[in-house]
C-alpha positions as CSV (number, residue, x, y, z in Angstrom):
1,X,0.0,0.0,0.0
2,X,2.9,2.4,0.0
3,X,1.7,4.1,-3.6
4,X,-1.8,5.2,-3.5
5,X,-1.9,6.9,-7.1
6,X,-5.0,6.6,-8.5
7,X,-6.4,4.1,-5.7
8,X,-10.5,4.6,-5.2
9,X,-11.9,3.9,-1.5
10,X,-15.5,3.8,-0.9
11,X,-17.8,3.0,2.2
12,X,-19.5,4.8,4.6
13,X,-19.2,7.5,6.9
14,X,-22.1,7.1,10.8
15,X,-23.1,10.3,10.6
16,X,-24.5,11.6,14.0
17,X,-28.2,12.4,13.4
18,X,-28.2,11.0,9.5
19,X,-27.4,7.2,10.0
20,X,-24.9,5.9,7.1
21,X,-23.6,8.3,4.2
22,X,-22.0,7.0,1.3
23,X,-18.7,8.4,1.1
24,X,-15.6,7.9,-1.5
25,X,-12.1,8.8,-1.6
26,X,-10.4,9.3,-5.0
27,X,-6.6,9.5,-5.5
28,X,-4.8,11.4,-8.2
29,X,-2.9,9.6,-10.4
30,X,0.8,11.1,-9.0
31,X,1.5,12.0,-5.3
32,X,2.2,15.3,-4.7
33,X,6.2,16.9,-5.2
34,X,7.3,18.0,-1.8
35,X,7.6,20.0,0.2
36,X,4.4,19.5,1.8
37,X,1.6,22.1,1.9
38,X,3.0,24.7,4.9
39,X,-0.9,23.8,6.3
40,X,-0.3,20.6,6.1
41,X,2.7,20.3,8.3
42,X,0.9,22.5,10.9
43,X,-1.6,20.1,10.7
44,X,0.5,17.4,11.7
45,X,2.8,19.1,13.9
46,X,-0.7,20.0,16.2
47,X,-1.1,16.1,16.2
48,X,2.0,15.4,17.4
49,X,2.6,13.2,14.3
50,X,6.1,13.6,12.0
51,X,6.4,16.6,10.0
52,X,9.9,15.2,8.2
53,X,9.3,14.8,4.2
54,X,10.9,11.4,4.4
55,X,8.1,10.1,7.0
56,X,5.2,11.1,4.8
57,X,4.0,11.2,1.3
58,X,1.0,13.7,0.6
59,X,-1.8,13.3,-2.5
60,X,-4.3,15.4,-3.4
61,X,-7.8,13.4,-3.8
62,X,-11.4,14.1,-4.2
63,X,-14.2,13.4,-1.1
64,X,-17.3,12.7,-2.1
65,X,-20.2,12.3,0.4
66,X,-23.4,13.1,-1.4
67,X,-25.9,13.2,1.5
68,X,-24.1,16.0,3.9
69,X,-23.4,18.0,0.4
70,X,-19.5,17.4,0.0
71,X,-19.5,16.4,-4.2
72,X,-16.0,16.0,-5.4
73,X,-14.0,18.3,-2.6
74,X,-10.6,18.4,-3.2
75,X,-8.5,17.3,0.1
76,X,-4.9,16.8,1.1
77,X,-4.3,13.5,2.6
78,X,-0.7,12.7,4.2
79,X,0.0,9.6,4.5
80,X,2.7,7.9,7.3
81,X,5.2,5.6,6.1
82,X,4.1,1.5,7.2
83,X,4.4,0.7,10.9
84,X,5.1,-2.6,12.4
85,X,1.8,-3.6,12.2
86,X,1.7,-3.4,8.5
87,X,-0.9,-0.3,8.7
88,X,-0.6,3.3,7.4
89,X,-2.0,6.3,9.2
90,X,-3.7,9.6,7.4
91,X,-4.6,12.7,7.8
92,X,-7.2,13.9,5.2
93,X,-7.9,17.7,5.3
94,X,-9.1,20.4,2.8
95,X,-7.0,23.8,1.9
96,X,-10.1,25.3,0.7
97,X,-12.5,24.5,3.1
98,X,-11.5,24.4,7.3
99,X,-14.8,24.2,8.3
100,X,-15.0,20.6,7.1
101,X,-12.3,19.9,10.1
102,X,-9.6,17.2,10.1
103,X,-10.0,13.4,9.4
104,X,-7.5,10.9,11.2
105,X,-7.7,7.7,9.1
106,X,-5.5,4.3,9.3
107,X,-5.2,1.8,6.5
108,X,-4.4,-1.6,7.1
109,X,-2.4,-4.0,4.1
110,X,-5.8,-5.7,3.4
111,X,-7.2,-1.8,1.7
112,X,-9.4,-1.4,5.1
113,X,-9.9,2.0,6.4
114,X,-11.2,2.8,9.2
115,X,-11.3,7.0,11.1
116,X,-13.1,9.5,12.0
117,X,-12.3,13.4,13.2
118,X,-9.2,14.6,14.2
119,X,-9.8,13.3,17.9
120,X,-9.9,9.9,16.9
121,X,-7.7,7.1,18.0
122,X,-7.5,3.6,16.5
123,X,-8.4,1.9,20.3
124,X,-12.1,4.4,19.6
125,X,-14.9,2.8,17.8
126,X,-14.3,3.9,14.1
127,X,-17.5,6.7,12.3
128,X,-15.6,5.5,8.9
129,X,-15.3,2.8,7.4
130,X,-14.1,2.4,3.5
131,X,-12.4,-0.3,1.6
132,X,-10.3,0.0,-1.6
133,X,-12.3,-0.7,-4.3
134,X,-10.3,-0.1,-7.0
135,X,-6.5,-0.9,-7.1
136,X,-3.5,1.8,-6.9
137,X,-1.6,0.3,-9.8
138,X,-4.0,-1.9,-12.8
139,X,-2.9,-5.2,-13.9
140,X,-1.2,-6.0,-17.2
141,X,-4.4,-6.5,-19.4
142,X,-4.3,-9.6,-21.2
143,X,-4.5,-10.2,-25.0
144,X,-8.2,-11.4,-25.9
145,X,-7.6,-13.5,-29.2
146,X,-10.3,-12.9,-31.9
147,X,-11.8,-16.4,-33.5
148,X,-11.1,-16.5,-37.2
149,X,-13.1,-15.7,-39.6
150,X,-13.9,-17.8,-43.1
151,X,-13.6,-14.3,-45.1
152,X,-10.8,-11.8,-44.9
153,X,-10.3,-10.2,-42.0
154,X,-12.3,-7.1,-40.7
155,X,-10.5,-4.0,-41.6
156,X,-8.8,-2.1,-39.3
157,X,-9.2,1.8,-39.4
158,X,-7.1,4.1,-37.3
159,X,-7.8,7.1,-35.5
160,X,-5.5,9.3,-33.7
161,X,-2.6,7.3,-33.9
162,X,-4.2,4.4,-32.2
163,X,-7.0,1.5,-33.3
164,X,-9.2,-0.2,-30.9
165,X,-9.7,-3.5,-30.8
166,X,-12.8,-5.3,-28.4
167,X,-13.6,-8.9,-28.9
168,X,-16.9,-9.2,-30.8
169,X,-19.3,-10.5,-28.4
170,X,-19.7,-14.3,-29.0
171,X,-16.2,-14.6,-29.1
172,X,-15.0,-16.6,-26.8
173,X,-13.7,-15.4,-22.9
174,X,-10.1,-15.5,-22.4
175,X,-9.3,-17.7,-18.9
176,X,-8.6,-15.2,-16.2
177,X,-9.6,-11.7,-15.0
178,X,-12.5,-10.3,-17.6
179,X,-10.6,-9.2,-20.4
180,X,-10.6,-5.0,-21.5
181,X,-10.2,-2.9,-24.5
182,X,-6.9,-3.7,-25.8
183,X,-4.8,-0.7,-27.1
184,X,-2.4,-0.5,-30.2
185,X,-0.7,1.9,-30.9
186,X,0.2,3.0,-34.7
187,X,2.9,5.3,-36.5
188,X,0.3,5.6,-39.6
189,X,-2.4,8.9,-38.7
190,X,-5.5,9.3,-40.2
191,X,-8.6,11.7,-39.9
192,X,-11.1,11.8,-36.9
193,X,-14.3,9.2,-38.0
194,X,-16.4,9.6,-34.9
195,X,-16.0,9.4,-31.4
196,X,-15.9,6.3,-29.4
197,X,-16.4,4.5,-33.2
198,X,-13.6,3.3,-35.4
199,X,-14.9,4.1,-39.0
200,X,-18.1,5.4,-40.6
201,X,-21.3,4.1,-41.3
202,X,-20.1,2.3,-44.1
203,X,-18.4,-0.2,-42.7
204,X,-19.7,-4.0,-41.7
205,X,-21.1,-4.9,-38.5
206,X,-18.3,-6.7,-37.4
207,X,-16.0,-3.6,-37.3
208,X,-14.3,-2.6,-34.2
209,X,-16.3,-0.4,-32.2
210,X,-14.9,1.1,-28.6
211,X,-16.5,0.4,-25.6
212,X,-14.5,2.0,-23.1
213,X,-15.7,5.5,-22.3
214,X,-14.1,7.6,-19.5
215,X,-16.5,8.1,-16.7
216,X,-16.8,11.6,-15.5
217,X,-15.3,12.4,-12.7
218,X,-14.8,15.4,-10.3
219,X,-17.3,18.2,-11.5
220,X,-18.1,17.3,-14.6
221,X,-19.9,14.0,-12.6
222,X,-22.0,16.0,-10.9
223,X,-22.9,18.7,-12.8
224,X,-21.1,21.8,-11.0
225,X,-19.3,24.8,-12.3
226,X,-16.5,26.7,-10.8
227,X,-16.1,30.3,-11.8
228,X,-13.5,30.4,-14.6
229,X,-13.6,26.6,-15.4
230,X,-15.7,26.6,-18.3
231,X,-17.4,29.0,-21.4
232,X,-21.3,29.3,-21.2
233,X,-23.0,27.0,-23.1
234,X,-23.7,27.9,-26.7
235,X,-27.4,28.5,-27.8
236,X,-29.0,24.8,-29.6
237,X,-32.3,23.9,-31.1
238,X,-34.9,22.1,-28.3
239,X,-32.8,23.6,-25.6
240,X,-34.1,25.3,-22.0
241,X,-33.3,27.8,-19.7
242,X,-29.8,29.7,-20.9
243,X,-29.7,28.2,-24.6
244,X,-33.4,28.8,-25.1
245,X,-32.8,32.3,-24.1
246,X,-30.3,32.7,-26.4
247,X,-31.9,31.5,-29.4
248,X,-34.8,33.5,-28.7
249,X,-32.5,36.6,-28.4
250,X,-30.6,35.5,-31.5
251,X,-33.1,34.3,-33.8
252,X,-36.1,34.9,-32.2
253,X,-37.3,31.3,-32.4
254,X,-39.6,30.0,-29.8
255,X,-38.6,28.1,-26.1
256,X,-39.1,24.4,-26.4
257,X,-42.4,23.1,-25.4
258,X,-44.9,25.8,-26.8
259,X,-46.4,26.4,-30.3
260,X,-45.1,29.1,-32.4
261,X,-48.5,31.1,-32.6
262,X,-47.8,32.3,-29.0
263,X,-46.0,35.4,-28.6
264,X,-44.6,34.8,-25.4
265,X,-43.6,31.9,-22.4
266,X,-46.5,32.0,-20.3
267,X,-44.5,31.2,-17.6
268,X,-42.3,34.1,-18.1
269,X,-45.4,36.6,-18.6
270,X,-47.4,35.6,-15.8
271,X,-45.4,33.5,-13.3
272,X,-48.5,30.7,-13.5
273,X,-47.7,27.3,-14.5
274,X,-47.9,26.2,-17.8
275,X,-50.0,23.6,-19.7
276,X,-51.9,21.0,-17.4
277,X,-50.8,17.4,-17.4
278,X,-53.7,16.0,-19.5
279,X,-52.9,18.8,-22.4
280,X,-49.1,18.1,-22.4
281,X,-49.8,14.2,-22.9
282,X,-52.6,14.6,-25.3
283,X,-56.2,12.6,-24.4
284,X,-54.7,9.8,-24.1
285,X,-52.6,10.3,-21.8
286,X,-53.2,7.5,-18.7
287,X,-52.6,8.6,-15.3
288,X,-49.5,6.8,-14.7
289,X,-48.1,8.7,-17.3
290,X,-48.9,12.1,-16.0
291,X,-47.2,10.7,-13.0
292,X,-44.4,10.3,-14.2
293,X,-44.3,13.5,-16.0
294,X,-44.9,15.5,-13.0
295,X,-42.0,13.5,-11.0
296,X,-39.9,14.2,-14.0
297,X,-40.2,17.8,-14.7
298,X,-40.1,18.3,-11.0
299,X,-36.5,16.9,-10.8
300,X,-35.1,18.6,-13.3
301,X,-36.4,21.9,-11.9
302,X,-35.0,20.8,-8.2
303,X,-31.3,19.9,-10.4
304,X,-31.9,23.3,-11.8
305,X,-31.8,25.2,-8.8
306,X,-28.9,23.3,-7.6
307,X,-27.3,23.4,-10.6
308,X,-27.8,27.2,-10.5
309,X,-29.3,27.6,-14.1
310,X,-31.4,30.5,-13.3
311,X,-33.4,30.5,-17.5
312,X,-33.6,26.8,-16.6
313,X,-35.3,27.4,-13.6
314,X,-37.7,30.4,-14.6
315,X,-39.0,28.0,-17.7
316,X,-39.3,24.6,-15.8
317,X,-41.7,26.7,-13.8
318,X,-44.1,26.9,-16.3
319,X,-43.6,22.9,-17.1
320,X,-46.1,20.5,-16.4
321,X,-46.8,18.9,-13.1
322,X,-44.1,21.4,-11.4
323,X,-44.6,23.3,-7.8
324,X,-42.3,25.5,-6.3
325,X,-42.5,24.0,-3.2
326,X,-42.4,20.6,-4.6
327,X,-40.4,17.9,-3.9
328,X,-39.0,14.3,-5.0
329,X,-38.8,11.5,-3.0
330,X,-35.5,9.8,-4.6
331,X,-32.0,10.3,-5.7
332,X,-29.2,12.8,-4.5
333,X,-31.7,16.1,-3.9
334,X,-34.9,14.2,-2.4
335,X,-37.0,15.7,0.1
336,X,-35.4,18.9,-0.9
337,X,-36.9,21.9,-1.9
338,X,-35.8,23.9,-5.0
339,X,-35.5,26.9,-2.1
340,X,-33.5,24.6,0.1
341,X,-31.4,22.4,-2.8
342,X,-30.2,26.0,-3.5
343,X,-29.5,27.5,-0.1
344,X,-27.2,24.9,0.6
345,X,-25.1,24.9,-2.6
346,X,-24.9,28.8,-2.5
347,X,-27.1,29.7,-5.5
348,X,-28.1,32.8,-4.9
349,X,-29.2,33.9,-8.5
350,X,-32.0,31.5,-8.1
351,X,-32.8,31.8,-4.3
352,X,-33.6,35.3,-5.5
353,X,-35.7,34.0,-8.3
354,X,-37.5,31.4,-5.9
355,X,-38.2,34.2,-3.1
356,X,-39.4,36.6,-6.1
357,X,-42.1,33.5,-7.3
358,X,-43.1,33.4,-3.3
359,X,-41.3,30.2,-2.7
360,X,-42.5,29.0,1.3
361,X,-39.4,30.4,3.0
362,X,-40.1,28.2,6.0
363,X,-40.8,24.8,4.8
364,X,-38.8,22.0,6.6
365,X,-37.5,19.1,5.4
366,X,-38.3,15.8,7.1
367,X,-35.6,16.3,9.6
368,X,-37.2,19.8,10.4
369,X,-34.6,21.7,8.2
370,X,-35.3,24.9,6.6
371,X,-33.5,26.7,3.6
372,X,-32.0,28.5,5.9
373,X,-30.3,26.0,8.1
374,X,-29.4,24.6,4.8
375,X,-27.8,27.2,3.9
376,X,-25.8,27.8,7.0
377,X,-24.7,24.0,7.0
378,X,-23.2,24.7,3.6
379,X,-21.5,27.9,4.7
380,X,-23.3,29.8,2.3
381,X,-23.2,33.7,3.8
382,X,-25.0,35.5,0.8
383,X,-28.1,33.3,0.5
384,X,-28.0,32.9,4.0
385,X,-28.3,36.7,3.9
386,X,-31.1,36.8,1.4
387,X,-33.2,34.4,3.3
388,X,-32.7,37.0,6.9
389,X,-33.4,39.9,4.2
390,X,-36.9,38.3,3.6
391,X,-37.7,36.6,7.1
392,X,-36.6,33.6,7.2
393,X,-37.6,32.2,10.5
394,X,-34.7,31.8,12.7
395,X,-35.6,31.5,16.6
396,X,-37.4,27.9,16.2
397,X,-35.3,24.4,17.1
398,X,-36.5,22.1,14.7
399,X,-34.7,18.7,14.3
400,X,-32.6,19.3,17.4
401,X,-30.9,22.2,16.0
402,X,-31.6,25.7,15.3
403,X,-29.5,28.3,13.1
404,X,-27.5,29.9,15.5
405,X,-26.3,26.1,16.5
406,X,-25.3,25.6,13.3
407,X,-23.5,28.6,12.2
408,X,-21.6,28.0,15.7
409,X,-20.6,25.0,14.8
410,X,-19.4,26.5,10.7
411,X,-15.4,27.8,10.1
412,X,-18.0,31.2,9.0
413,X,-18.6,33.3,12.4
414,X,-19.8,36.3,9.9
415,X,-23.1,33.6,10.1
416,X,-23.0,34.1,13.8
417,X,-23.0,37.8,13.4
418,X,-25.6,38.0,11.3
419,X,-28.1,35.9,13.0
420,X,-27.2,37.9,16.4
421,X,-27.3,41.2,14.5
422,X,-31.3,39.4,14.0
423,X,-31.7,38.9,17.7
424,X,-31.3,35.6,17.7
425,X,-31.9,34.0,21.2
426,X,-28.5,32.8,22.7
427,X,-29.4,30.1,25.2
428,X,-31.9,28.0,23.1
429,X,-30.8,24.2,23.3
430,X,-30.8,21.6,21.4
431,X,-32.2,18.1,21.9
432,X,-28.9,17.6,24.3
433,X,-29.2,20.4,26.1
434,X,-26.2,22.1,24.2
435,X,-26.1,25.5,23.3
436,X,-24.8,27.3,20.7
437,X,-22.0,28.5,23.0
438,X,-21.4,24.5,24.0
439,X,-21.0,23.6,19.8
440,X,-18.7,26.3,19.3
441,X,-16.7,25.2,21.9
442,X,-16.6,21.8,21.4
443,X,-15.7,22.5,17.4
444,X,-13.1,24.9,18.5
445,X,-14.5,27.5,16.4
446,X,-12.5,30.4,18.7
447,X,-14.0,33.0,16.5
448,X,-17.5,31.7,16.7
449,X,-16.7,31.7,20.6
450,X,-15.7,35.1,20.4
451,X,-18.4,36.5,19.0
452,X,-21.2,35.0,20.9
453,X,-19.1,36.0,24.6
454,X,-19.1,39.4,23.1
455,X,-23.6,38.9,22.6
456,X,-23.2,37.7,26.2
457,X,-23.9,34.1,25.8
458,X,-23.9,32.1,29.5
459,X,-20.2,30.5,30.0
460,X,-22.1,28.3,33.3
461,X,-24.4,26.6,31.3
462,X,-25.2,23.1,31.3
463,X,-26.1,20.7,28.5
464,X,-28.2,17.0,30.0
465,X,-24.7,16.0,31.3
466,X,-24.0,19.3,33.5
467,X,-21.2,19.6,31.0
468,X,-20.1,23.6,30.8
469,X,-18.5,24.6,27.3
470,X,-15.2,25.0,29.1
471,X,-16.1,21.7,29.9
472,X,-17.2,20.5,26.1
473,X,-13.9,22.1,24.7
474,X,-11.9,20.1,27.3
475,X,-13.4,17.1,26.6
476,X,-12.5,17.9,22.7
477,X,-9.1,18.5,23.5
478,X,-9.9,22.1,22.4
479,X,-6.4,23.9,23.7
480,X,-6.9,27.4,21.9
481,X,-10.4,27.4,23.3
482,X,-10.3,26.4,26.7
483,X,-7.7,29.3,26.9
484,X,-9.8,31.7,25.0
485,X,-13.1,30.7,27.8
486,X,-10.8,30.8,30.7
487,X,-9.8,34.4,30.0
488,X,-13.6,35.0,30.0
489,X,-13.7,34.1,33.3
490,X,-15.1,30.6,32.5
491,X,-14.9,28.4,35.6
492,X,-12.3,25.6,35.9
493,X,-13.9,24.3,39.2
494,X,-17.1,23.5,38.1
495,X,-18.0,19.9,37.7
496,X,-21.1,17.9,35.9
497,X,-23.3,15.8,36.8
498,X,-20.7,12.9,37.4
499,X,-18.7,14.7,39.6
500,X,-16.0,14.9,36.8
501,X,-14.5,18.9,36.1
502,X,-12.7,20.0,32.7
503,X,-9.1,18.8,34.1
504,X,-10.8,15.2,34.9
505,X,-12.3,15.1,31.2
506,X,-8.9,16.0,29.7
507,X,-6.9,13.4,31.8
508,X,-9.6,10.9,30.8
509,X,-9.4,11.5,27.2
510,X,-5.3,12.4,27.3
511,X,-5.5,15.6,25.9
512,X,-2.0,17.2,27.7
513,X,-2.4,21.0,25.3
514,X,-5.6,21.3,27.1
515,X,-3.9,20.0,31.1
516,X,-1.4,22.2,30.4
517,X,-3.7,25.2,30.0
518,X,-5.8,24.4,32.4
519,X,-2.6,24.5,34.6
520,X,-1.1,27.6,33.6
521,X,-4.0,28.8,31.6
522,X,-1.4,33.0,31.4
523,X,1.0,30.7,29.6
């Protein structure tokens, strides 16, 4: 396991409050040239781990865990050279992001992994657990001989340089791992035929035709668009949203979907929906089939909105079957909201399009989420913003959480700001008895803690387990924190419910930064 390059680990991440995520790890094909990130060696120097080049080989990789909104994050994971017990440990962190924290993972020769945050020891139970699925370094492929033919053989076209060859499919399996596209490579070059098909139309059946087509990976597999990655889309015939628009602009053809006689989208005009089910399918449309239209167009307007395709979004709304404050009850955005799928990803083009439509602001998802909370969970400040702007309701604990919990418990205290700049009530608990003051500390979020001392949150109060936050960063091994508290005048003394005070919780759990604070807290 000592060369990760392009390895693929995928499993599952416990998720407090969400049961099991599917997660995924994705290495680049090449480790990274040292030296190591600057961050990275902080990182590890905090730890107490080895910060010496020779120790540790870094590689950038993509995280994936769909359900808690991470799609193709790019992380920094170290890795340690093999111990004696034929296991690896990792630290997996993102430049980019901080507020998705630190992950402490250890890989064992088999291609288990096992982890969780950056408190985690490997005698702790693990919150993740991944297994290689896909191997660091690919096998020779083997030859897959073709069975003759009576006639002359099948002519061989090349493209690029390079033919293709893919046994026809009753010919016969080669012994072994399942045979792949074997490549050849040719001096000779001739023109561009088609892509992903050796020759033209012309040719017989049993030409060579290639089968293996790259999977997408990073954003283009999921659809997203960084600023400055990619052109605009072009304008094209049957198109919605942003290339209907623009061949309406440039030719002054007519969206998809309505008849050329109208003037105008009445979607656009009037902000109603368009035609009704039974009109788009015609009268004999069953009512399965308007069904499944309705579930249809109301997932591609939900992808819209997360997508952030603001034309999209205006026209779907005139499709059939589609409510604004719909929902779908599969795949990666169900039980979402368009108002919601686009708070958390940060789209605030079309959260201002969804609150100009008077999309229900306060809606909750079934674990009594709003957009708003979904917004702060993604660490979005300016739809955040939007959604205070227009009263988003922000005082109520739904789901054992409110807003000012989780912007407490975000790398963004600016969220924190704003909600207190809304009044937002300092002391409400959760379904633990934790305040926000409680998650901040226990995150170590010091400018989070900052902010709400400086509101006048309680430092004495207790969560169910008469734990103080002094007491929740100490148990966190939350050094920086429990310093910051203690020069509030948090009390060291105070004990929970167990008797147990924050030196006894940071002997238990062998944090010596935080004893040694606590001991000399002017040091």
């Amino acid at each position: 396991m000592a060369n990760l390059a392009g390895a693929v680990f995928e499993g599952y991440l416990q998720a407090p409050g969400l049961g099991k995520c599917g997660l995924s790890y994705r290495f680049h094909n090449e480790s990274m040239e040292p030296p190591a990130p600057a961050a990275v060696k902080a990182q590890r120097q905090e730890l107490g781990w080895s910060c010496q080049e020779k120790d540790m080989t870094c590689y950038s990789a993509i995280c994936s865990i769909p359900d808690l909104g991470l799609e193709s994050e790019e992380v920094i994971i170290s890795v340690d050279a093999t111990g004696e017990d034929r296991c690896q440990k990792m630290l997996l962190q993102s430049l980019t992001r901080p507020d998705l924290g630190l992950t402490i993972l250890r890989l064992d020769s088999d291609g288990q992994m096992i982890g969780g945050d950056e408190t985690w020891t490997a005698d702790q139970s693990p919150i993740i657990r991944a297994k290689l699925c896909m191997p660091e370094r690919k096998a020779p492929v083997p030859r897959v001989p073709r069975p003759p033919t009576n006639g002359p053989s099948s002519p061989v076209r090349r493209v690029n340089s390079r033919s293709i060859r893919v046994s026809e499919p009753d010919a016969e399996p080669a012994p072994g791992p399942v045979a792949k596209a074997e490549l050849k490579v040719e001096t000779d070059t001739e023109e561009l035929l088609g892509f992903g098909v050796v020759g033209g139309s012309e040719i017989p059946d049993t030409e060579d035709v290639s089968l293996c087509m790259p999977l997408p990976t990073g954003d283009e597999s999921t659809g997203r668009v960084l600023p400055g990655d990619h052109a605009p889309r072009s304008a094209h015939a049957g198109g919605i949203g942003r290339s209907a628009g623009a061949i309406m602009k440039e030719s002054k053809a007519h969206a998809f979907g309505y008849k050329k006689t109208e003037s105008t989208r009445p979607d656009l005009a009037t902000g109603k929906p368009g035609a009704k089910l039974q009109d788009s399918l015609g009268p004999s449309g069953t009512e399965d089939e308007m069904k499944a239209t309705a579930a249809a167009n109301q997932e591609r307007f939900i992808a819209a909105a997360v997508a952030g395709e603001v034309d999209d979004v205006q026209q779907l709304l005139g499709r059939a079957g589609v409510r604004i404050d719909g929902n779908v009850e599969q795949g990666r955005n169900a039980n979402l909201t368009a108002l919601m799928a686009a708070s958390a990803r940060g789209r605030t083009d079309v959260v201002r399009v969804l609150l100009d439509r008077k999309a229900g602001i306060d809606i909750r998802d079934q674990e009594g989420w709003s957009a708003l909370m979904h917004g702060i969970h993604g660490q979005r400040i300016e739809a955040c913003q939007l959604l205070l702007d227009a009263k988003a309701e922000f005082q109520q604990a739904e789901g054992g959480s409110t807003p000012l919990i989780l912007a407490a418990s975000g790398a963004r205290y600016e969220l924190c700001k704003a909600l207190l700049e809304k009044k937002a009530a300092l002391s409400v608990p959760d379904s633990e008895g934790c305040t926000a003051l409680h998650h901040a500390a226990r995150r170590g979020r010091g400018a989070a803690v900052a902010t709400l001392l400086s509101a006048r949150a309680k430092l004495e109060k207790q969560d169910s387990r008469g734990h103080t936050p002094l007491m929740a960063a100490a148990a966190a091994g939350r050094a920086d924190t429990v310093q910051l508290l203690l020069a509030h005048g948090a009390d060291a003394k105070a004990v929970d419910s167990s008797g147990r005070g924050a030196k006894d919780l940071a002997i238990a759990f062998q944090h010596d930064r935080v004893l040694k604070v606590l001991q000399n807290p002017r040091a």
